[in-house]
C-alpha positions in Angstrom: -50.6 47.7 -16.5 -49.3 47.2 -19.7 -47.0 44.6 -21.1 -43.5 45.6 -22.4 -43.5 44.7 -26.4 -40.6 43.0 -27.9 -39.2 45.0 -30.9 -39.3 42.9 -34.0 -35.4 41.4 -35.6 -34.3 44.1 -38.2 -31.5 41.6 -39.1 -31.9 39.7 -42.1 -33.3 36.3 -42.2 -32.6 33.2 -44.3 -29.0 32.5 -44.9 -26.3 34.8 -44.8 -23.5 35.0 -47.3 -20.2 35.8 -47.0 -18.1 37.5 -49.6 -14.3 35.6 -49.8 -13.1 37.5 -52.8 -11.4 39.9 -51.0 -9.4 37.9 -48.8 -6.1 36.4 -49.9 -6.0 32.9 -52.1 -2.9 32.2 -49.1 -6.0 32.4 -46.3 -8.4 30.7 -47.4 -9.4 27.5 -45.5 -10.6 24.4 -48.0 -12.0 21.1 -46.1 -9.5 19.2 -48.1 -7.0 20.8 -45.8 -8.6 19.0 -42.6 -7.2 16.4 -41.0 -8.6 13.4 -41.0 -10.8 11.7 -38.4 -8.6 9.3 -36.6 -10.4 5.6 -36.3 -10.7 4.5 -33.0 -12.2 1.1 -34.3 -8.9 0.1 -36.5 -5.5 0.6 -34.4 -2.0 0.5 -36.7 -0.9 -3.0 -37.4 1.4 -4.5 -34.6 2.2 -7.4 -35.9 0.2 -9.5 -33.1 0.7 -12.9 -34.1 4.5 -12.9 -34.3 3.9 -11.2 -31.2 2.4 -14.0 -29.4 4.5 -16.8 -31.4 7.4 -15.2 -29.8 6.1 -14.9 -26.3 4.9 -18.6 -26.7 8.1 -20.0 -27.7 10.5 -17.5 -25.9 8.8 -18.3 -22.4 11.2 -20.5 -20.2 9.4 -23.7 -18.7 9.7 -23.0 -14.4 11.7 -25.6 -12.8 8.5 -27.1 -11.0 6.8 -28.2 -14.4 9.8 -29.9 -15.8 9.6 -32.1 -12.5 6.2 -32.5 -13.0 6.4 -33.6 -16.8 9.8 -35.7 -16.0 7.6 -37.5 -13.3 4.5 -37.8 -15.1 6.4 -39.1 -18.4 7.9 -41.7 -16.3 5.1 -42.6 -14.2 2.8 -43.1 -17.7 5.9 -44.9 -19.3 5.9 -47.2 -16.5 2.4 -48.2 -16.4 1.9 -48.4 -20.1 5.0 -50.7 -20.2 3.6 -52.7 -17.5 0.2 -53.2 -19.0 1.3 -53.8 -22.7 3.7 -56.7 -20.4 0.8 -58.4 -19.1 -1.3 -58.0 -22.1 1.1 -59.8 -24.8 2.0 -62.6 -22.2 -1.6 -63.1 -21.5 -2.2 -63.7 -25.3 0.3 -65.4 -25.7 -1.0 -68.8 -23.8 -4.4 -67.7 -24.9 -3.8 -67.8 -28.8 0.2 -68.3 -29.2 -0.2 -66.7 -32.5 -2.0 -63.6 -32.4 -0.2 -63.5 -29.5 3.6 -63.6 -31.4 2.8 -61.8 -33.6 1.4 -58.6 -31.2 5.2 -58.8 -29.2 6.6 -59.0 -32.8 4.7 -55.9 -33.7 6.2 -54.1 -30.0 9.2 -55.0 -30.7 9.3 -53.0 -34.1 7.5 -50.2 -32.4 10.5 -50.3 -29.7 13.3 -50.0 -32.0 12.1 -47.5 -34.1 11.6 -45.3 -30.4 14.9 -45.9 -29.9 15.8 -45.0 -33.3 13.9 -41.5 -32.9 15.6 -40.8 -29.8 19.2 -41.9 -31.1 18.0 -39.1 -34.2 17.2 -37.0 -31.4 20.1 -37.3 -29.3 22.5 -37.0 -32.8 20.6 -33.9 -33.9 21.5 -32.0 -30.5 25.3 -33.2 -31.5 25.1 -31.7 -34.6 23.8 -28.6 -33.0 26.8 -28.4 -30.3 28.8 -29.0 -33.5 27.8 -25.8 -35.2 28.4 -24.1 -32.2 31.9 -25.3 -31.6 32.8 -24.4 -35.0 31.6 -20.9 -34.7 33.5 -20.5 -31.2 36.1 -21.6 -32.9 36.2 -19.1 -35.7 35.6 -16.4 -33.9 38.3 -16.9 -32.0 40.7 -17.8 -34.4 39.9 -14.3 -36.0 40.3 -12.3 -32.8 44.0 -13.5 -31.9 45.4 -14.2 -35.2 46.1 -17.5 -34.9 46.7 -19.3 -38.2 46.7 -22.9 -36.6 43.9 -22.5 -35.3 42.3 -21.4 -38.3 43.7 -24.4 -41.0 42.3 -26.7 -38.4 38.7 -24.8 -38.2 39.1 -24.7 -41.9 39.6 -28.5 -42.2 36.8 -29.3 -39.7 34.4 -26.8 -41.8 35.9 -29.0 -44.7 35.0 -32.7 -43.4 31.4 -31.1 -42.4 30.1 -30.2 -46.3 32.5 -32.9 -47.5 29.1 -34.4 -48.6 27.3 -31.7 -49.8 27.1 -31.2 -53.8 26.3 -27.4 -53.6 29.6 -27.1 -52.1 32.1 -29.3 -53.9 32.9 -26.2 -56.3 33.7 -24.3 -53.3 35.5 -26.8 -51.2 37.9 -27.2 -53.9 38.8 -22.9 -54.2 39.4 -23.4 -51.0 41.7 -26.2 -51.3 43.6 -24.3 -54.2 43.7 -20.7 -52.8 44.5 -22.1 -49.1 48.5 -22.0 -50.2 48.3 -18.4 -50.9 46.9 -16.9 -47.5 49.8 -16.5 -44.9 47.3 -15.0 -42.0 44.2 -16.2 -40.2 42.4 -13.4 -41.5 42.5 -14.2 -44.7 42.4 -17.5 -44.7 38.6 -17.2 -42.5 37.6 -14.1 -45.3 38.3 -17.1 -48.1 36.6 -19.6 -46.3 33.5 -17.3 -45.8 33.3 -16.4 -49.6 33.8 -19.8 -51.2 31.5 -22.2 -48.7 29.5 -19.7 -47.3 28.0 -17.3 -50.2 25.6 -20.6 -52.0 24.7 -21.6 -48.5 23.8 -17.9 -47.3 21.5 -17.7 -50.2 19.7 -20.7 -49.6 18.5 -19.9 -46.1 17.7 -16.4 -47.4 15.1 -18.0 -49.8 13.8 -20.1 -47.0 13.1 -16.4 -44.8 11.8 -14.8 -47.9 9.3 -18.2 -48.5 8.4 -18.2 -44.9 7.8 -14.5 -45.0 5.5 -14.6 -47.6 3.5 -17.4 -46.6 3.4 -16.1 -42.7 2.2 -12.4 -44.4 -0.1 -14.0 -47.2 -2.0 -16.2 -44.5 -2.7 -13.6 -41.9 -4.1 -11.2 -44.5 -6.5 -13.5 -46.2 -7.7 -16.0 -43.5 -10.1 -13.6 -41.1 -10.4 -17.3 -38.4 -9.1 -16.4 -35.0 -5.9 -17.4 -34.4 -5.3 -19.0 -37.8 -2.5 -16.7 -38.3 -1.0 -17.4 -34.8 -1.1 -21.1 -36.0 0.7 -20.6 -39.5 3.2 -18.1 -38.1 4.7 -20.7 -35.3 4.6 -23.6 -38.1 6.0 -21.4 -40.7 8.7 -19.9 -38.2 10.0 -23.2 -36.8 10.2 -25.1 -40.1 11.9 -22.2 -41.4 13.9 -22.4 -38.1 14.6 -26.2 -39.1 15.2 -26.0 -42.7 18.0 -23.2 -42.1 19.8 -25.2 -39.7 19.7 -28.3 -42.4 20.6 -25.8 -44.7 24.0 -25.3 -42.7 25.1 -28.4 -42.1 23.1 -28.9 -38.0 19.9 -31.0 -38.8 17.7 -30.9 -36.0 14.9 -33.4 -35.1 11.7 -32.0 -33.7 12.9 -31.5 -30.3 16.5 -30.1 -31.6 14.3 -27.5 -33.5 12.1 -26.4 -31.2 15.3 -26.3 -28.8 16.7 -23.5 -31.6 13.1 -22.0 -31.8 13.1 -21.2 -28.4 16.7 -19.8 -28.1 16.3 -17.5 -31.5 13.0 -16.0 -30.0 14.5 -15.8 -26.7 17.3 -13.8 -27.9 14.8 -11.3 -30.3 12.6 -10.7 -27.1 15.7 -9.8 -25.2 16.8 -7.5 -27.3 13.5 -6.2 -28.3 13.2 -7.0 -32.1 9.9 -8.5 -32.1 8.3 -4.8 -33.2 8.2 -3.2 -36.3 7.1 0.1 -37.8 7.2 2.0 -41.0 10.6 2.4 -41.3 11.0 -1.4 -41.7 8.6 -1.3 -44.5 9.2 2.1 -46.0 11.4 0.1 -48.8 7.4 -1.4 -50.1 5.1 0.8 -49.3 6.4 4.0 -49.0 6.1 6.1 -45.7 3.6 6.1 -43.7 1.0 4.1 -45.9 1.0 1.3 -43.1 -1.6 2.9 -41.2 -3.9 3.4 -44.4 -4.5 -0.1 -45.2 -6.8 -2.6 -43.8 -6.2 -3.7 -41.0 -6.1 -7.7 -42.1 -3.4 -6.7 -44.8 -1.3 -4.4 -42.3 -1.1 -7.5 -39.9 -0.1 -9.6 -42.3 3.0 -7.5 -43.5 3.9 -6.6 -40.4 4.1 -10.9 -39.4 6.2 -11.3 -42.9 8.6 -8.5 -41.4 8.7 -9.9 -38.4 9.5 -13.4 -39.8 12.3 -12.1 -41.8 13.4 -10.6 -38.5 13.2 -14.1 -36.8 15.1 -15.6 -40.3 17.9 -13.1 -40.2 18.7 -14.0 -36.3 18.6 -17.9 -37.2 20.8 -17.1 -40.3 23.3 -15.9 -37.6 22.8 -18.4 -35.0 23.3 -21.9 -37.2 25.6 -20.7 -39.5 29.3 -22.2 -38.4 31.3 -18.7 -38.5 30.2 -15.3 -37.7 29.3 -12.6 -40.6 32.8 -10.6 -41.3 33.4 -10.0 -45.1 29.8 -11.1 -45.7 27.5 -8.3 -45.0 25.2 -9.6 -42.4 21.7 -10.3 -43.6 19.4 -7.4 -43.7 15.7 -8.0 -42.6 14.9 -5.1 -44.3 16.2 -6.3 -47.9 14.4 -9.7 -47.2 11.6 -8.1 -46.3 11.6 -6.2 -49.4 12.2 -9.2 -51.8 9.7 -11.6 -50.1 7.0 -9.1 -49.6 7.2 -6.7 -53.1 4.1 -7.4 -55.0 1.6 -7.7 -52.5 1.2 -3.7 -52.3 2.7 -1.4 -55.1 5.0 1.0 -53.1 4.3 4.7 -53.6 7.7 5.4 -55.4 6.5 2.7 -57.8 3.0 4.6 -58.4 4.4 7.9 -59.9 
């Protein structure tokens, strides 16, 4: 029985080469048209820091753990007082002049408590203050009322009375205040004489902050450095824009304002950012071409103008009307413009 033979290939062997000069220029497929590989390793820049800043700060304390801090302050409080009590008398018979001279040392540590909480307690004042004014303006504005506007006007007066920046300002006011028969007016005069140096002093505190929050993330790779430098950068900023507008704010007073700015951008879902916030520096969509350290770190500078421009409208003692409001997008652009060249600037 025989075996059935395979017949040989009759094909050609080696490679095979295709002729392309007779099809169309139009068809012709070049691997620079590809797209690219998409890397899985290194996701778009979120902004992740600001992210977690915000959730930190914008988290309301439950009821149960303000008892439980109330009690455990007081409880601490007590026994510390008690044993500092026994300690100074006891030295005092032992050796009357170490002894004086400890209580003499308490007694200087207790006043200045007492003064940090009276600086405290006058910085939350100051606070309500800015508020009331604002209430007050806005008001004014929506029925019309000119009374009530000359007395917001005076109270706005008697707050900057002491500040030099505004003394130019404070006395346009006082001279064009004869001429404005409506409360409209009146508030839109206001708002451009006192308002304008003050508005441009807390916009170079966001554009500082922004560029320092977006400078650190990009070149300190240590875990959770940038989370660190974004929540100190955010609430002095915070602080110094409240100072800035007349309602210093002790450390409890700021973090108080912290928390209610960051409460109010997680409510209404500001803490993101994409290219569109950043298309004014780098161009579109050249976000998700850089490094990942350097995305990061402009998207936390956005996101900390962002945070600015909200505190801007919070401690500011009357609402944005003849003032444009303050763009996060235009601070954005001035803080953060050098760092990358935009692509409008490379052609």
């Amino acid at each position: 029985m025989t075996r059935p033979t395979t017949k040989p290939a009759t094909g050609p062997r080696g490679p095979v080469l295709f002729d392309l000069s007779d099809t169309p220029r139009t068809e012709r497929v070049s691997p620079a048209d590809a797209p690219p590989v998409p890397d899985l390793t290194d996701p778009v820049p979120s902004g992740q820091a600001m992210a977690t800043v915000a959730a930190i700060t914008a988290r309301p304390p439950s009821r149960l753990a303000k008892w439980f801090w109330a009690l455990a302050s007081t409880l601490v409080g007590i026994m510390i007082s008690l044993a500092l009590w026994s300690f100074v008398t006891r030295l005092i018979e032992q050796m009357p002049l170490l002894g004086w001279l400890v209580a003499a040392l308490t007694a200087a540590f207790v006043v200045v408590a007492l003064m940090i909480a009276l600086r405290e307690i006058a910085s939350f004042s100051r606070l309500a203050r800015i508020d009331t004014l604002h209430r007050a303006a806005a008001e004014a504005r929506e029925n019309a009322d000119l009374p009530a506007a000359r007395k917001f006007i005076a109270d706005l007066t008697a707050l900057y009375k002491n500040r030099d920046e505004t003394r130019w300002g404070r006395d346009r006011l006082a001279e064009g205040m004869a001429d404005q028969f409506d409360a409209d007016s009146l508030l839109a005069l206001a708002e451009h004489e006192l308002m304008t140096p003050l508005d441009l002093a807390a916009r170079r505190e966001v554009e500082t902050a922004a560029r320092q929050v977006a400078t650190v993330t990009a070149l300190v790779p240590i875990a959770l450095a940038d989370v660190a430098s974004a929540l100190t950068a955010n609430v002095r900023m915070i602080r110094r824009i409240a100072e800035i507008y007349g309602g210093r704010s002790g450390t409890l007073g700021s973090w108080r304002l912290t928390r209610a700015v960051m409460s109010h951008l997680v409510a209404t879902g500001a803490v993101a950012v994409g290219d569109d916030m950043l298309e004014p520096i780098l161009g579109g969509g050249l976000l998700g071409k850089l490094s990942r350290r350097f995305g990061e770190g402009l998207v936390n500078g956005a996101l900390t103008a962002r945070v600015g421009a909200a505190t801007m409208e919070v401690c500011r003692p009357m609402p944005f009307v003849r003032i444009p409001r303050p763009s996060a997008r235009s601070m954005v652009k001035s803080a953060l413009t050098g760092l990358f060249s935009s692509n409008k600037d490379a052609r």
